[in-house]
PLY file of the C-alpha trace (Angstrom):
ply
format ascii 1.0
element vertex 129
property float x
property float y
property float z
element edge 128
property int vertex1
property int vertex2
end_header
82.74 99.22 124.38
79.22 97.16 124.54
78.89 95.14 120.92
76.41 96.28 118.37
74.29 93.66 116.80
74.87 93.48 113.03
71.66 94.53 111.37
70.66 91.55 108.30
70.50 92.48 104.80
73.19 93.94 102.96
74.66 97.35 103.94
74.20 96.26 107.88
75.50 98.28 110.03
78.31 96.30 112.72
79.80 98.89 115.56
79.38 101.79 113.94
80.96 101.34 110.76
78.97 99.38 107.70
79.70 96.74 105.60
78.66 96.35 101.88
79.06 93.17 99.79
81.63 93.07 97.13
82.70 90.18 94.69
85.51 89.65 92.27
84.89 90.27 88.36
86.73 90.44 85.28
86.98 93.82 83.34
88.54 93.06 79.83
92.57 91.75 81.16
92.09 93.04 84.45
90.69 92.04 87.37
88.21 94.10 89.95
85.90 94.13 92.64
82.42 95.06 92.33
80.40 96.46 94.91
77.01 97.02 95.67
74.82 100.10 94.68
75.18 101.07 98.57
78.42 101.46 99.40
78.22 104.88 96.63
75.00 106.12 98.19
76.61 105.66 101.61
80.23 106.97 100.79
79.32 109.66 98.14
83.37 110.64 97.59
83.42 107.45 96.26
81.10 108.02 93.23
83.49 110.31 91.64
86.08 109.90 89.07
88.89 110.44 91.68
91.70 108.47 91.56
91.29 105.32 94.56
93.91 103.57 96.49
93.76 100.02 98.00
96.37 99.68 100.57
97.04 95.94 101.56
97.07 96.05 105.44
97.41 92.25 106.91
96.10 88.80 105.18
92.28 88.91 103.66
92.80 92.52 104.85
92.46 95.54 102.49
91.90 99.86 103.09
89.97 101.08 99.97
90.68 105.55 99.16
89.75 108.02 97.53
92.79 110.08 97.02
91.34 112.58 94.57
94.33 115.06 94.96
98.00 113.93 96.01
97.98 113.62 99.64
100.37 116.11 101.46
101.49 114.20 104.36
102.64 110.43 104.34
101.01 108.66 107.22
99.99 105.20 107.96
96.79 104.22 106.19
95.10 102.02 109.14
95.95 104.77 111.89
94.32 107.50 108.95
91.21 105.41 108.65
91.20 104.70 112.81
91.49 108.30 113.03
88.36 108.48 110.50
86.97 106.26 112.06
86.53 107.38 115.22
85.87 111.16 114.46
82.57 109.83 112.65
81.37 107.80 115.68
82.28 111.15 117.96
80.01 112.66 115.26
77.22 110.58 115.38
77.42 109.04 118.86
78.36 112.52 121.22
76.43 111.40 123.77
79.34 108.40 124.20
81.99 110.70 124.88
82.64 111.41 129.02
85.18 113.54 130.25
88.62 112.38 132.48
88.23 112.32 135.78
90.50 114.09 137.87
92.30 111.05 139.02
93.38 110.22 135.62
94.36 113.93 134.48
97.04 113.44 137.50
97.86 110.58 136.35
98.84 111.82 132.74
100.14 114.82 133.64
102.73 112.88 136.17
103.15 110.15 132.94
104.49 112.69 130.52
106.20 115.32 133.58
109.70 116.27 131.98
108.79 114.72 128.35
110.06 116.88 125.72
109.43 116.29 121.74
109.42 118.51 118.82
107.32 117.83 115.49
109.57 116.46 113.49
110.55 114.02 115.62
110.14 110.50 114.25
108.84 107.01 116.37
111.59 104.51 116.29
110.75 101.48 114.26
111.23 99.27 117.58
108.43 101.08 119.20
104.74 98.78 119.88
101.95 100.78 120.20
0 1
1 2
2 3
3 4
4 5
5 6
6 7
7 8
8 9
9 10
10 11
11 12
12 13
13 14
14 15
15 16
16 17
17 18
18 19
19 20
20 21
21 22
22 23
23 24
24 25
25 26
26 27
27 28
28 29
29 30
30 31
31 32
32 33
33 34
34 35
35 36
36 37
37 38
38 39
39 40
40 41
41 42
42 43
43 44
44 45
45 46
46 47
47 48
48 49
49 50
50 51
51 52
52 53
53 54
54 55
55 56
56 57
57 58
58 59
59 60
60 61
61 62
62 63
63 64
64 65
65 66
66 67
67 68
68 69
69 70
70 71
71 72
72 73
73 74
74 75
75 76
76 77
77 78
78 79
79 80
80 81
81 82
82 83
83 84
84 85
85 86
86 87
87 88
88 89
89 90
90 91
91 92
92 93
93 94
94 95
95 96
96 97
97 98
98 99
99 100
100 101
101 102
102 103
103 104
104 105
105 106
106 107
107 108
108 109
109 110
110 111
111 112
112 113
113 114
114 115
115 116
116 117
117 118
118 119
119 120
120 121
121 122
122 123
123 124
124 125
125 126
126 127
127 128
């Protein structure tokens, strides 16, 4: 995937996705993060008195959501915001998608020839994707 420069100013975008400045402030005896004015213009669902999560996903790493009504389904946060993720950049970028080429729709089909799994199947813990 070719790199996309970072536009200056605050609210750049970087690869598709944006980034917003944020700093740490006090709020009576708890702590926060503000962020800028942007970020809620730019992620609406965000302005709203729902309820938001902030998942701790690696060092210096966090995944900020709005859960507004109990989620349904457990899942993992980082493959939920991938997911996310890359359906917006489908949506805005269609003209990046290209279809398989033969070659490599042989190729899969031979991969997963004789695989059978059901739904509720789970992914062993020992598995790397």
């Amino acid at each position: 995937m070719a790199a996309v420069a970072r536009k200056a100013g605050r609210g750049g975008v970087t690869g598709g996705s944006r980034r917003f400045s944020a700093a740490r402030a006090s709020a009576g005896n708890s702590e926060g993060i503000r962020i800028e004015k942007a970020f809620f213009k730019a992620a609406p669902e965000f302005d709203t008195a729902s309820t938001v999560t902030v998942d701790l996903i690696g060092p210096g790493k966090a995944l900020i959501s709005v859960t507004s009504a109990p989620e349904k389904t457990e899942g993992d946060p980082v493959i939920s915001a991938w997911l996310s993720f890359v359906e917006r950049d489908i949506q805005e970028n269609p003209g990046r998608l290209m279809p398989l080429a033969e070659g490599e729709l042989t190729a899969l089909e031979q991969l997963v020839n004789g695989v059978v799994v059901g739904d509720s199947e789970e992914i062993p813990d020992d598995v790397i994707f």
